[in-house]
N, C-alpha and C positions, 0 to 999 in steps of 0.2 A: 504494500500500500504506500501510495506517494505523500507527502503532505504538503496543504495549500500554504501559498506564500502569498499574500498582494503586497504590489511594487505602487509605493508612492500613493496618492490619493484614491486607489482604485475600490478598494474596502467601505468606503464613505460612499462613493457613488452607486456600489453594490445597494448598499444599506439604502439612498435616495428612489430606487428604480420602485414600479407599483408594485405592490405586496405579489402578487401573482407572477409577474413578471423575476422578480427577486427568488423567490423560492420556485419558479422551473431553473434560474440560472443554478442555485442552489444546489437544485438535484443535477444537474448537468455536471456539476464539478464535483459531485460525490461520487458519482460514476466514473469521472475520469481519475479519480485519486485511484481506484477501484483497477482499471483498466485503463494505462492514459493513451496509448496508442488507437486501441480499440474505440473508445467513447470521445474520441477526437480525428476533426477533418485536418488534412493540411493549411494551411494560410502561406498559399503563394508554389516556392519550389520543396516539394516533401521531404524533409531533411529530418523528418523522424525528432526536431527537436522543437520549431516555431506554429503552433497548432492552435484551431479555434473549439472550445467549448461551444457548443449552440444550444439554442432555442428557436420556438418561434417568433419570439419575438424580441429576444439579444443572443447576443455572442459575446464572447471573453476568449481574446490571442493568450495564449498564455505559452510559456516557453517551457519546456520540458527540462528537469533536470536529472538525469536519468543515473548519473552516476552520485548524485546524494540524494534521488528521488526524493525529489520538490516539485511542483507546479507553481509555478510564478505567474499571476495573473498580471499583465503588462497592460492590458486596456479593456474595456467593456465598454461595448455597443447598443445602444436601446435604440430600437429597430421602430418602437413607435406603434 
């Protein structure tokens, strides 16, 4: 199992997004703690370590740290 990390203000804006919206992101990155390859798309050229958490209605890049198994969420998107 990985464990979550947020980078810089990203935690707050987690916390900001609507209750429903927040808890699918939520479950999205419990699963990827869970399975980060698996329960994550690429973001861009697949390099196995720059990946996006989704929903339907945000995403979270978050970077894979595979050799201290972390996930570092880098930014979250609310899709609106």
């Amino acid at each position: 199992m990985y464990r979550l990390e947020y980078q810089l203000d990203q935690e707050t804006l987690h916390d900001a997004l609507p209750e429903d919206v927040s808890a699918a992101l939520t479950d999205a990155l419990a699963v990827a703690c869970n399975d980060p390859l698996g329960a994550t798309r690429p973001y861009g050229v697949d390099d196995k370590a720059i990946r996006m958490a989704y929903t339907d209605q945000a995403f979270a890049v978050v970077m894979l740290g595979h050799e201290v198994r972390t996930i570092y969420v880098l930014e979250i998107i609310f899709l609106g």
